[in-house]
PDB file of N, H, CA, C and O in Angstrom:
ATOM      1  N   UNK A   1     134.216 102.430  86.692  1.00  0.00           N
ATOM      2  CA  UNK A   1     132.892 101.884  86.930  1.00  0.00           C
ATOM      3  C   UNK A   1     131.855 102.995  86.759  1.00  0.00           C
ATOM      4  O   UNK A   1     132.286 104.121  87.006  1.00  0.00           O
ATOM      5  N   UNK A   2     130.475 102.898  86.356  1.00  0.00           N
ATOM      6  H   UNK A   2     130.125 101.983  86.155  1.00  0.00           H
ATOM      7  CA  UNK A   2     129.894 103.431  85.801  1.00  0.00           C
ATOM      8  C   UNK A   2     128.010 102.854  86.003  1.00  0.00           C
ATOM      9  O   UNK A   2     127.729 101.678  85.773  1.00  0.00           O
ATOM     10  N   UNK A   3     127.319 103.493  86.279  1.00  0.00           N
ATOM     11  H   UNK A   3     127.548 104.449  86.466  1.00  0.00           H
ATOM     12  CA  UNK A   3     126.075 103.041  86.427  1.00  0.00           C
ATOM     13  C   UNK A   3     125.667 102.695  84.606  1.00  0.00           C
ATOM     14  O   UNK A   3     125.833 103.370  83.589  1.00  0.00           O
ATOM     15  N   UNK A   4     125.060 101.280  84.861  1.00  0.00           N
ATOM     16  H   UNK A   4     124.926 100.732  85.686  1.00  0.00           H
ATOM     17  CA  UNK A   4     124.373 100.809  83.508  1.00  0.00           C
ATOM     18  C   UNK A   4     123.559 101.871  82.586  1.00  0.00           C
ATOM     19  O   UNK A   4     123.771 101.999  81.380  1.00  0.00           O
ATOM     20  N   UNK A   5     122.532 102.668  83.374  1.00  0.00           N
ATOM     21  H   UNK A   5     122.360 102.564  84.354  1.00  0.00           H
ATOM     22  CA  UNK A   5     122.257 103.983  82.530  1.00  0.00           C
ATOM     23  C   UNK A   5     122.767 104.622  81.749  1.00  0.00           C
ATOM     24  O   UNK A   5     122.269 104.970  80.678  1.00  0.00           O
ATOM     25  N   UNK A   6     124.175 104.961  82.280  1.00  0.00           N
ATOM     26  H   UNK A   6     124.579 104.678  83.150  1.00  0.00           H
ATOM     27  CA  UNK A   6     125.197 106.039  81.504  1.00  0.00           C
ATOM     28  C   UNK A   6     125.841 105.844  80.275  1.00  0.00           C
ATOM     29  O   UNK A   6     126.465 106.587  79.518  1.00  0.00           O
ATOM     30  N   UNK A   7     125.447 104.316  80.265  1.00  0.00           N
ATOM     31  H   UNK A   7     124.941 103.712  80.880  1.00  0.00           H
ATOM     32  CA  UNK A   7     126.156 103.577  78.696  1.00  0.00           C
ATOM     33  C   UNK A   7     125.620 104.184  77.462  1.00  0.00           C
ATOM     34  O   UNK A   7     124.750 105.041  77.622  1.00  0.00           O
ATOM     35  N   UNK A   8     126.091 103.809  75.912  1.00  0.00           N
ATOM     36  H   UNK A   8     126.798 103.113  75.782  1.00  0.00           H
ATOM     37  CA  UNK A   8     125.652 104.496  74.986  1.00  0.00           C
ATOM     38  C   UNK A   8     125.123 103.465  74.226  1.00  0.00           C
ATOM     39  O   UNK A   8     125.652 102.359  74.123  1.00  0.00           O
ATOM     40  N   UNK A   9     124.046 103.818  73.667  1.00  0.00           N
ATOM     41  H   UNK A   9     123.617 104.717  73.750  1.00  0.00           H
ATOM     42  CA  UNK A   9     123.330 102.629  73.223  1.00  0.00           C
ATOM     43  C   UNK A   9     124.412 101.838  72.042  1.00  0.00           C
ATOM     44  O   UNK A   9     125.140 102.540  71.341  1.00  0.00           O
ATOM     45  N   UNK A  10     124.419 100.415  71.928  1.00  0.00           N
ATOM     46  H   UNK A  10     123.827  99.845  72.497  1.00  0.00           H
ATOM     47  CA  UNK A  10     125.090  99.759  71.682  1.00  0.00           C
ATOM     48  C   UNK A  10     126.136  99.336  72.061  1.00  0.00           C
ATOM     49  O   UNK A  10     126.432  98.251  71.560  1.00  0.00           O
ATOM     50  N   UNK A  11     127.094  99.898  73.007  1.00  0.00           N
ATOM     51  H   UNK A  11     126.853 100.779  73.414  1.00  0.00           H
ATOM     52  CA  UNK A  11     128.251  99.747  73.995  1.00  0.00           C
ATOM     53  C   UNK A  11     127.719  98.250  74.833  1.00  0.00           C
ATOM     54  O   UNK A  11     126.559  97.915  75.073  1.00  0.00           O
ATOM     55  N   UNK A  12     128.665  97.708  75.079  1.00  0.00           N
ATOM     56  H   UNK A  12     129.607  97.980  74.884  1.00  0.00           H
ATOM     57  CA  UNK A  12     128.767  96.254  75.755  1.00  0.00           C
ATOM     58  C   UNK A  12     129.584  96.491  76.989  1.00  0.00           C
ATOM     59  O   UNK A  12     130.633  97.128  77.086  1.00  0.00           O
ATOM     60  N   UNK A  13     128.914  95.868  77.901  1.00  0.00           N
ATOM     61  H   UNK A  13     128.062  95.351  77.822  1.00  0.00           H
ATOM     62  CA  UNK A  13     130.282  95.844  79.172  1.00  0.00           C
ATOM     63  C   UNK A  13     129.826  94.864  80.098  1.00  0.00           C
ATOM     64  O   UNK A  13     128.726  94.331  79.951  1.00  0.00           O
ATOM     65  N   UNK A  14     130.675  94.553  81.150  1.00  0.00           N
ATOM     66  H   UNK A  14     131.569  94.986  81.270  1.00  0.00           H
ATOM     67  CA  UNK A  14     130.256  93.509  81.902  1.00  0.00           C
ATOM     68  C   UNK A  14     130.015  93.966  83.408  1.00  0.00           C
ATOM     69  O   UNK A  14     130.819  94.732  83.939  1.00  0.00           O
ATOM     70  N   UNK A  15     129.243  93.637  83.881  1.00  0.00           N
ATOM     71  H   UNK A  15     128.590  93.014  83.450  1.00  0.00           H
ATOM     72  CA  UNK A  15     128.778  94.132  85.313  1.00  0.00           C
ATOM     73  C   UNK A  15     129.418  93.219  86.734  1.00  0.00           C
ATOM     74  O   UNK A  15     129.383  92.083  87.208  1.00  0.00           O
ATOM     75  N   UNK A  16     130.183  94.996  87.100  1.00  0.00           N
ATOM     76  H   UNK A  16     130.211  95.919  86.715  1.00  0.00           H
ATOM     77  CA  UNK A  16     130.823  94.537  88.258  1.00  0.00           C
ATOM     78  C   UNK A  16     130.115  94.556  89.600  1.00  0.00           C
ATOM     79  O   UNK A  16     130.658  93.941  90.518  1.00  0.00           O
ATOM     80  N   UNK A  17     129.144  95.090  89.794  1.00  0.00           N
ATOM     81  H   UNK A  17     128.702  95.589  89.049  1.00  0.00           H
ATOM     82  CA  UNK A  17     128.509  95.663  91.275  1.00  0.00           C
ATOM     83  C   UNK A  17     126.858  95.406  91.257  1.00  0.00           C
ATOM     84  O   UNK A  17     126.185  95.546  90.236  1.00  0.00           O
ATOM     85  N   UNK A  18     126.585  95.206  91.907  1.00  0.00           N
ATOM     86  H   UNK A  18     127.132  95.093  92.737  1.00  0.00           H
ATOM     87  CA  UNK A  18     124.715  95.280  91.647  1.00  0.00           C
ATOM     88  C   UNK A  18     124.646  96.187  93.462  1.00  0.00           C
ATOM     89  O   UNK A  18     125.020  95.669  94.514  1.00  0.00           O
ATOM     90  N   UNK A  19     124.126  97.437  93.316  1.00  0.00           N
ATOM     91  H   UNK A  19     123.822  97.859  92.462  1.00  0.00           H
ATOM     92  CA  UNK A  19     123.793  97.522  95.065  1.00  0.00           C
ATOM     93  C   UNK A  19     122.202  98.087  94.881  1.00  0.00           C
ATOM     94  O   UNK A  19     121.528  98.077  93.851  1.00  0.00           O
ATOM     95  N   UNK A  20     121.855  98.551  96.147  1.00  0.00           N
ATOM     96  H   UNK A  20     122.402  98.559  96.984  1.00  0.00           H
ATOM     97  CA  UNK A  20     120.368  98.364  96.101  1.00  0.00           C
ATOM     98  C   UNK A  20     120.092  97.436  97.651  1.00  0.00           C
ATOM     99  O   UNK A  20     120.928  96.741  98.229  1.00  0.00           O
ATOM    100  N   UNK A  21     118.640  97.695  98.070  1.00  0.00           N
ATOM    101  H   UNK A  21     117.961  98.259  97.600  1.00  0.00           H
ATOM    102  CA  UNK A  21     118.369  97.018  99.345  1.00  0.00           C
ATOM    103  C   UNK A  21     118.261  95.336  98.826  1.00  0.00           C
ATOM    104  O   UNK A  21     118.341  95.064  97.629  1.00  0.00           O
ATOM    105  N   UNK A  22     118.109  94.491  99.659  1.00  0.00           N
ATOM    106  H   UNK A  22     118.044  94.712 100.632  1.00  0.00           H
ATOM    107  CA  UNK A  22     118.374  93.026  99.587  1.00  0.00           C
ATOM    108  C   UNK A  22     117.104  92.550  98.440  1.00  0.00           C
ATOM    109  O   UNK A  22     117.515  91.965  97.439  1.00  0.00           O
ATOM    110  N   UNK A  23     116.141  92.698  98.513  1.00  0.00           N
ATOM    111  H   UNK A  23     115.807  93.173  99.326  1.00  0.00           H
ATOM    112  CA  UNK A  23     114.746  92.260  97.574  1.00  0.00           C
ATOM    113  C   UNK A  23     115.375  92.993  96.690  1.00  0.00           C
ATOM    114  O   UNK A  23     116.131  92.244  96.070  1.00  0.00           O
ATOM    115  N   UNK A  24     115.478  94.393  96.198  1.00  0.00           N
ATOM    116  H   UNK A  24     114.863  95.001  96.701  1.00  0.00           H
ATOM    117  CA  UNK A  24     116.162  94.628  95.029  1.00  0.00           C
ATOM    118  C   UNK A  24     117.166  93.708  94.311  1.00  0.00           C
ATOM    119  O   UNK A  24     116.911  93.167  93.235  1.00  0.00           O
ATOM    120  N   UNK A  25     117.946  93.615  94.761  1.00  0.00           N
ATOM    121  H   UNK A  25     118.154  94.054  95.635  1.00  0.00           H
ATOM    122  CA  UNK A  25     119.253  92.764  94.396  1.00  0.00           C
ATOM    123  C   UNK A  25     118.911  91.659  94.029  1.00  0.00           C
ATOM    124  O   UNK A  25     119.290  91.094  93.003  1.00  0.00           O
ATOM    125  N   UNK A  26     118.171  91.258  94.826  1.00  0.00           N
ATOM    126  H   UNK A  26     117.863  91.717  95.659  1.00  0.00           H
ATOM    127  CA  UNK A  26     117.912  89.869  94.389  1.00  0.00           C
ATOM    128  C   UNK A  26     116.938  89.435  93.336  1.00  0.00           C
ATOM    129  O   UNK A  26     116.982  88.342  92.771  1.00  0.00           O
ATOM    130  N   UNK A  27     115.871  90.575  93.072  1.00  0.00           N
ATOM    131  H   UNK A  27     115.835  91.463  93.532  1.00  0.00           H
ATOM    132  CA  UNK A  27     114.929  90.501  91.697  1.00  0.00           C
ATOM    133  C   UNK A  27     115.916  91.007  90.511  1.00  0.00           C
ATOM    134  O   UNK A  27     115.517  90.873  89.354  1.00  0.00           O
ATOM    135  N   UNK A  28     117.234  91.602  90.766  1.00  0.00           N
ATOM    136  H   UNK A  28     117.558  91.710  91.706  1.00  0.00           H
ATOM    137  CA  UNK A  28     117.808  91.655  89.539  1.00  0.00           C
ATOM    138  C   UNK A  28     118.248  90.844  88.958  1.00  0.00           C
ATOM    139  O   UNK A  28     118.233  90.751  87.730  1.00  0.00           O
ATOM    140  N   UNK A  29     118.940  89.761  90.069  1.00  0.00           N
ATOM    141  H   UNK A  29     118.952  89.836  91.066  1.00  0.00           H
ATOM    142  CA  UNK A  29     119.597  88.762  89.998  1.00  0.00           C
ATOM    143  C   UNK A  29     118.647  87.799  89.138  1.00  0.00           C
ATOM    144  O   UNK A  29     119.011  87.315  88.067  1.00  0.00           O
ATOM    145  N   UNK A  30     117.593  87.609  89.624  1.00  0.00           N
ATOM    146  H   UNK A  30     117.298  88.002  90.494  1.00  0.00           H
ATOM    147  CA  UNK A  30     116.811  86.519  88.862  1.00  0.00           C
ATOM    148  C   UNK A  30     116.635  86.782  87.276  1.00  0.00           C
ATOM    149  O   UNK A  30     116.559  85.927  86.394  1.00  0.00           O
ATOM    150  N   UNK A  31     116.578  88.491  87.116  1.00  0.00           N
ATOM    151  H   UNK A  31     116.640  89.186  87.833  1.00  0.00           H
ATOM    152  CA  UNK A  31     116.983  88.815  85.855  1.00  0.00           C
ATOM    153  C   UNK A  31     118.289  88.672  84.961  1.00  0.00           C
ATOM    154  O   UNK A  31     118.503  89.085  83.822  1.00  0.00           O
ATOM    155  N   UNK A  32     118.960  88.077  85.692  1.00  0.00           N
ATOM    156  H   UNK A  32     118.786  87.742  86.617  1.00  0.00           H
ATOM    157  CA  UNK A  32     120.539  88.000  85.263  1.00  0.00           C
ATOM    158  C   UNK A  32     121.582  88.604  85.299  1.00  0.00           C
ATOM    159  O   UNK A  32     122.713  88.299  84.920  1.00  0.00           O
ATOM    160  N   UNK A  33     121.060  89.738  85.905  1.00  0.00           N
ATOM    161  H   UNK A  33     120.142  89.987  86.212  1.00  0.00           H
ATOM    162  CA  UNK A  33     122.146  90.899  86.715  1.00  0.00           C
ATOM    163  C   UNK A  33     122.915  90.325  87.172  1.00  0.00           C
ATOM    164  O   UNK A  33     122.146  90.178  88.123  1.00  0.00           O
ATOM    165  N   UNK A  34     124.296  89.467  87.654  1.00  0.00           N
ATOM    166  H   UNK A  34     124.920  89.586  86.882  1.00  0.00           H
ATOM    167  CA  UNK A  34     125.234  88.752  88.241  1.00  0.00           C
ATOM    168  C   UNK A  34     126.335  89.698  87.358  1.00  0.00           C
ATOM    169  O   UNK A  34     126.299  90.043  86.177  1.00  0.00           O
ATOM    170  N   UNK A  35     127.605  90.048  88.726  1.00  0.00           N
ATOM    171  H   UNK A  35     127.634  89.767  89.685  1.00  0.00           H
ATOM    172  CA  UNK A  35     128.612  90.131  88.341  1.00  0.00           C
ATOM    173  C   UNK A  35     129.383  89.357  87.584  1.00  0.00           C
ATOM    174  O   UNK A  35     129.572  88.152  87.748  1.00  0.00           O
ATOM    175  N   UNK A  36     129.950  90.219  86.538  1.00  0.00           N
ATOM    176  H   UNK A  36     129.797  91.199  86.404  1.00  0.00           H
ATOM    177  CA  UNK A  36     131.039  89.201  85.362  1.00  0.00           C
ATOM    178  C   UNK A  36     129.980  88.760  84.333  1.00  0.00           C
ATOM    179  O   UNK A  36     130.317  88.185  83.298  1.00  0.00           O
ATOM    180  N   UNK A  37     128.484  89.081  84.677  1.00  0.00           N
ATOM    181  H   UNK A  37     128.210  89.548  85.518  1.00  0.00           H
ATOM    182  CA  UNK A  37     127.853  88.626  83.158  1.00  0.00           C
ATOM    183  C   UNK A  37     127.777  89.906  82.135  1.00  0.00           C
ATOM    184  O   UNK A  37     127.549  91.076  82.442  1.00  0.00           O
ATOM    185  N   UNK A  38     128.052  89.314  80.726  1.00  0.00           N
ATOM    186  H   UNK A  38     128.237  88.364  80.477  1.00  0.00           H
ATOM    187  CA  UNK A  38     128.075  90.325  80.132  1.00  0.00           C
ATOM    188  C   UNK A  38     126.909  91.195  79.741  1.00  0.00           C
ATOM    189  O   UNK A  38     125.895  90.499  79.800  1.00  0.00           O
ATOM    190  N   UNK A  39     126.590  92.602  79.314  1.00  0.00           N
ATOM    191  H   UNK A  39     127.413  93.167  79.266  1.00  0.00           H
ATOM    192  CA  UNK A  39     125.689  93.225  78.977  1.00  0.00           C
ATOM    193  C   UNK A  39     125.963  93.795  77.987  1.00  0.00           C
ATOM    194  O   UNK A  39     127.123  94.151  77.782  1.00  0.00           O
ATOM    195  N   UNK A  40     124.948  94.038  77.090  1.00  0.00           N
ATOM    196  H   UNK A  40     124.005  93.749  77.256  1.00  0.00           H
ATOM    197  CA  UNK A  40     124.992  95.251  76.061  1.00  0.00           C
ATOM    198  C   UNK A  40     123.421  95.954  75.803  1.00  0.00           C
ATOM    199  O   UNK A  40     122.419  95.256  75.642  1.00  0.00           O
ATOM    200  N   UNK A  41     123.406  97.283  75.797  1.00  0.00           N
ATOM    201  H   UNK A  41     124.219  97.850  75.928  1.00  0.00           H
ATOM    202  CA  UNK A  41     122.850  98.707  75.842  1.00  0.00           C
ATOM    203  C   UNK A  41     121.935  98.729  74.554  1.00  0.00           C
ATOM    204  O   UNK A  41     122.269  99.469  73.629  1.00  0.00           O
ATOM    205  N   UNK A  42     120.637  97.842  74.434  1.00  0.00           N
ATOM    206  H   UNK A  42     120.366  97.240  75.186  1.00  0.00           H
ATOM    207  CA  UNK A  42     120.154  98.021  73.250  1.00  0.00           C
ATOM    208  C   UNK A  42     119.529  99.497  72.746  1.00  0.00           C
ATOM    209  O   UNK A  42     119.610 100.056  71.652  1.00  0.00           O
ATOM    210  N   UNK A  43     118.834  99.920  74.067  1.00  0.00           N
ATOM    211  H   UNK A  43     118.768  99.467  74.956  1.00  0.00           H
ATOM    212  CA  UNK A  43     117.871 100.981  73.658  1.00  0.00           C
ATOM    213  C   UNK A  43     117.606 101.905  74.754  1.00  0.00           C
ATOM    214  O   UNK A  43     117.570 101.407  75.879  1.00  0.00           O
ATOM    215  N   UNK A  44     117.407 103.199  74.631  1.00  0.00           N
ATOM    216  H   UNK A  44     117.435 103.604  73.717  1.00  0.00           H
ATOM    217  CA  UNK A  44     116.766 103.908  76.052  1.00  0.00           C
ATOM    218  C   UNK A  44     115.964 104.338  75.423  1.00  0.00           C
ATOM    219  O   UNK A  44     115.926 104.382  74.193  1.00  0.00           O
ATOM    220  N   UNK A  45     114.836 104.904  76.543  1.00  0.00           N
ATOM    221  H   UNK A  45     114.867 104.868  77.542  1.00  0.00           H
ATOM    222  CA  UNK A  45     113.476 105.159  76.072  1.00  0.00           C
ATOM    223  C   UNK A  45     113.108 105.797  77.423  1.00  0.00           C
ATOM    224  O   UNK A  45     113.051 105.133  78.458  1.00  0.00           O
ATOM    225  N   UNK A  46     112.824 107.318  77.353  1.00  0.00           N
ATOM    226  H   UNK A  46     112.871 107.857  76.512  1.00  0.00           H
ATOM    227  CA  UNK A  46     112.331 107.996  78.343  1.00  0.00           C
ATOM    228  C   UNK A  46     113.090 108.130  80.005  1.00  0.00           C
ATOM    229  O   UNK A  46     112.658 108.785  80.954  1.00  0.00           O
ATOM    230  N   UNK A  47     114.284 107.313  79.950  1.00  0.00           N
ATOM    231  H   UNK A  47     114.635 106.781  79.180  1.00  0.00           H
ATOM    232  CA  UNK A  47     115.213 107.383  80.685  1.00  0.00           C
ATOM    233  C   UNK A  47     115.154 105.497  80.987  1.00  0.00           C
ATOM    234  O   UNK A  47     116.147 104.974  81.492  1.00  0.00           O
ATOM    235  N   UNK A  48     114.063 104.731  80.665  1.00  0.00           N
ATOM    236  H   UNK A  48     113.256 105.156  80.254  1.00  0.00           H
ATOM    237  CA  UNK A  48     114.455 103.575  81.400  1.00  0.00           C
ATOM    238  C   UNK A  48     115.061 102.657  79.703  1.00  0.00           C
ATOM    239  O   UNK A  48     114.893 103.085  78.561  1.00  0.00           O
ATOM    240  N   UNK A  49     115.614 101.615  80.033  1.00  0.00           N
ATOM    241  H   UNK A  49     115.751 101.267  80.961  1.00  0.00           H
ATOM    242  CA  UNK A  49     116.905 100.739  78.941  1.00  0.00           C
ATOM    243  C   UNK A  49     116.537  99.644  78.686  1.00  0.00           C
ATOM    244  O   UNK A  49     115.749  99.164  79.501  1.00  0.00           O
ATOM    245  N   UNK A  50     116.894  98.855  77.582  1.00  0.00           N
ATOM    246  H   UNK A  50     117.534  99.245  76.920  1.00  0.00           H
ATOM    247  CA  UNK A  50     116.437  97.757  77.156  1.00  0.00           C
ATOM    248  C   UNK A  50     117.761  96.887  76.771  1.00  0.00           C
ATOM    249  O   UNK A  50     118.088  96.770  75.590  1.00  0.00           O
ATOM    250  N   UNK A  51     118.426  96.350  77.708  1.00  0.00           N
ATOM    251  H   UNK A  51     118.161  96.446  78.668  1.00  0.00           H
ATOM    252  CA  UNK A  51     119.440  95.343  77.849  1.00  0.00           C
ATOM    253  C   UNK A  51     119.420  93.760  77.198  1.00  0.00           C
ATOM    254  O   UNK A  51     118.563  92.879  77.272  1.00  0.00           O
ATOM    255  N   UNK A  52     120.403  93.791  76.705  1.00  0.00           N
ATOM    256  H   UNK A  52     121.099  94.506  76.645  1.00  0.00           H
ATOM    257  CA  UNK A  52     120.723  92.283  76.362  1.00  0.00           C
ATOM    258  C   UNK A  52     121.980  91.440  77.083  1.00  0.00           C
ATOM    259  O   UNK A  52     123.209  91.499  77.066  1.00  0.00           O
ATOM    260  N   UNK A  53     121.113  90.752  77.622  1.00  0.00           N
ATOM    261  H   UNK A  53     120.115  90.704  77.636  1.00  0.00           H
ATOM    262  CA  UNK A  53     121.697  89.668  78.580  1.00  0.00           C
ATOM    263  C   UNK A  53     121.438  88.198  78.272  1.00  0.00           C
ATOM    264  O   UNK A  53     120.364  87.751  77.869  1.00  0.00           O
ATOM    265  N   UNK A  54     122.485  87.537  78.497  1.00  0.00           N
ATOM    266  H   UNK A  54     123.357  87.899  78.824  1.00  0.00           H
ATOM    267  CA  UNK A  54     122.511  86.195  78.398  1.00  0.00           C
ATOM    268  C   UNK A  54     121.356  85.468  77.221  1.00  0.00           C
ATOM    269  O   UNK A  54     120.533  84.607  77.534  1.00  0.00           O
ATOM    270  N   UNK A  55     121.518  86.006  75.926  1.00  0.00           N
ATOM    271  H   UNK A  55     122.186  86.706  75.673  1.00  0.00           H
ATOM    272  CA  UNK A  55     120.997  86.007  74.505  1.00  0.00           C
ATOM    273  C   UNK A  55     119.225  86.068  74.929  1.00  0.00           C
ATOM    274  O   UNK A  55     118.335  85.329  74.506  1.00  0.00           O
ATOM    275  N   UNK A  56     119.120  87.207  75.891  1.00  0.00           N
ATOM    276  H   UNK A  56     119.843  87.808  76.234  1.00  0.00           H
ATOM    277  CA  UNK A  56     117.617  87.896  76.192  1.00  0.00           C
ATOM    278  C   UNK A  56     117.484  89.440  76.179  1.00  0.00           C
ATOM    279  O   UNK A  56     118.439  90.171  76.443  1.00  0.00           O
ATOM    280  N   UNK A  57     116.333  89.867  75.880  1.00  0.00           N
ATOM    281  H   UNK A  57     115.557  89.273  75.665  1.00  0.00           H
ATOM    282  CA  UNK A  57     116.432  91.456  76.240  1.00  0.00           C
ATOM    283  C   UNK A  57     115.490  91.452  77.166  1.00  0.00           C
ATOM    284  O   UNK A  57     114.488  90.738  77.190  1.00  0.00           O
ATOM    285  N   UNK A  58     115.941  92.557  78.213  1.00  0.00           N
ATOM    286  H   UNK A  58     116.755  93.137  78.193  1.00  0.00           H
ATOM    287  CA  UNK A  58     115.304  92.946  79.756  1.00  0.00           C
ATOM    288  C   UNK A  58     114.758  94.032  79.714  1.00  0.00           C
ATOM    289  O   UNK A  58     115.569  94.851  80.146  1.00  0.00           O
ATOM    290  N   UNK A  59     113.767  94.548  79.419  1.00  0.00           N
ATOM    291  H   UNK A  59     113.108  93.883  79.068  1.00  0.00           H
ATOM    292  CA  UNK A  59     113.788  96.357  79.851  1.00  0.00           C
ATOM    293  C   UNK A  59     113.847  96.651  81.382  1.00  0.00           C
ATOM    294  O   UNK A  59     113.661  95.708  82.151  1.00  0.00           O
ATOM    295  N   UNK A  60     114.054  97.704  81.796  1.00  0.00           N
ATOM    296  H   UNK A  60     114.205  98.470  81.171  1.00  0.00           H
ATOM    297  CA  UNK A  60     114.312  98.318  83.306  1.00  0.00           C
ATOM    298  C   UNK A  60     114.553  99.284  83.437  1.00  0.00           C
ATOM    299  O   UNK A  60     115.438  99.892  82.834  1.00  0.00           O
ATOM    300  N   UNK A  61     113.591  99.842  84.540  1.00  0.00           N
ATOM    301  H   UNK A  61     112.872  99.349  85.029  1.00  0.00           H
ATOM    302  CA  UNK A  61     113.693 101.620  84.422  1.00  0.00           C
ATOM    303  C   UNK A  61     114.873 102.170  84.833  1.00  0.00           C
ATOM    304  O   UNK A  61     115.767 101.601  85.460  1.00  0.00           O
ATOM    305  N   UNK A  62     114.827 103.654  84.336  1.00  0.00           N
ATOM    306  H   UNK A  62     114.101 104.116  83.827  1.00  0.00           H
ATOM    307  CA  UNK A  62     116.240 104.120  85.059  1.00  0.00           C
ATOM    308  C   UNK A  62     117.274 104.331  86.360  1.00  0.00           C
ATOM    309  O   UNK A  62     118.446 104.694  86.460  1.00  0.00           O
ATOM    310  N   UNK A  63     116.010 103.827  87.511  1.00  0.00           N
ATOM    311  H   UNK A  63     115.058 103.532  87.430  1.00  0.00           H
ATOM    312  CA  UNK A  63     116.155 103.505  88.734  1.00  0.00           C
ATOM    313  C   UNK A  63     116.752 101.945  89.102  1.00  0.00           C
ATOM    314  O   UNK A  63     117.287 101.480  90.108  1.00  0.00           O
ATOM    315  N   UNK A  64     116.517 101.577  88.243  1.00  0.00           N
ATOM    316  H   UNK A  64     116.082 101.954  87.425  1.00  0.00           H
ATOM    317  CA  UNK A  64     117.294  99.942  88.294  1.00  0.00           C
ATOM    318  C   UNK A  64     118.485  99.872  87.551  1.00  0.00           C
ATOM    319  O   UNK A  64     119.527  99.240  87.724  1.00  0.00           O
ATOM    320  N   UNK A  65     118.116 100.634  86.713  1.00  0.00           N
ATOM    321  H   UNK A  65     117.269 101.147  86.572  1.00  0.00           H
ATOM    322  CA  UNK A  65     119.587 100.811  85.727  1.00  0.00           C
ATOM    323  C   UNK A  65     120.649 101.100  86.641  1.00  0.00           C
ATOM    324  O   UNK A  65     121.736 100.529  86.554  1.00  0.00           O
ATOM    325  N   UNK A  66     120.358 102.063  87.618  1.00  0.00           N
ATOM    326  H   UNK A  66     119.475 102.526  87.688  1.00  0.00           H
ATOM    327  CA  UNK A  66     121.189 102.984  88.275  1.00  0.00           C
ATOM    328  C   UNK A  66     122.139 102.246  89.458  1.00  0.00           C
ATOM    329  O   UNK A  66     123.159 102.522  90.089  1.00  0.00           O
ATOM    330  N   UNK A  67     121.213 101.181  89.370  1.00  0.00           N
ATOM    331  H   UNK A  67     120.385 100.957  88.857  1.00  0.00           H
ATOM    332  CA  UNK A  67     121.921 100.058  90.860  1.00  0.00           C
ATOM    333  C   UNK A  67     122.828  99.252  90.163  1.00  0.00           C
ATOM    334  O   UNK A  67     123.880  98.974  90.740  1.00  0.00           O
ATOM    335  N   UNK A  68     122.647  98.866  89.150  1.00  0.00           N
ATOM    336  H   UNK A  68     121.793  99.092  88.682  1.00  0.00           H
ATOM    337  CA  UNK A  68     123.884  97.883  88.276  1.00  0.00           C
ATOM    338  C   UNK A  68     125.216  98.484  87.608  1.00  0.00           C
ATOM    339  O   UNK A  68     125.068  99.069  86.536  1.00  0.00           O
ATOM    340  N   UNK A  69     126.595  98.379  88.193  1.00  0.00           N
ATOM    341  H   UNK A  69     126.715  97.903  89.064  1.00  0.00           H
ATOM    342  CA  UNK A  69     127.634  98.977  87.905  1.00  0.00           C
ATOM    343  C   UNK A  69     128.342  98.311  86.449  1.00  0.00           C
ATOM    344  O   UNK A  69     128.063  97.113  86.473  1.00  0.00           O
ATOM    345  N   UNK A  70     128.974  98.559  85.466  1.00  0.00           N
ATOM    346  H   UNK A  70     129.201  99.533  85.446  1.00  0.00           H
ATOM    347  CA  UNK A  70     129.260  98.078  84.818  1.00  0.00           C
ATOM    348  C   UNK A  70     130.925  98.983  84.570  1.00  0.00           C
ATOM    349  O   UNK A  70     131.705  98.609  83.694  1.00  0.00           O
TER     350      UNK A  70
END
């Protein structure tokens, strides 16, 4: 397991963990952060990532990145 940050752009994986205080978690969630959904690593940019999820792209800084385990 591995924080979403650390991925290499284009690498795919699926997210096992989301932690973070409760309002965190749960604004990820609405983003589609849920365990077992898949992700893939479009882009980084200045440390924060531009994810593709559930046939959408998300950007999110590297501090959010950091709460989603994959």
């Amino acid at each position: 397991m591995m924080p979403l940050s650390m991925m290499n752009v284009g690498d795919g994986s699926s997210i096992k963990k989301v932690s973070g205080k409760e309002d965190v978690r749960q604004f990820l969630e609405t983003l589609g952060f849920i365990p077992g959904t898949k992700v893939r690593l479009i882009t980084k940019n200045a440390g924060n990532v531009i994810v593709g999820i559930k046939e959408s792209r998300v950007a999110i800084s590297r501090e959010m990145a950091m709460k989603i385990m994959v």
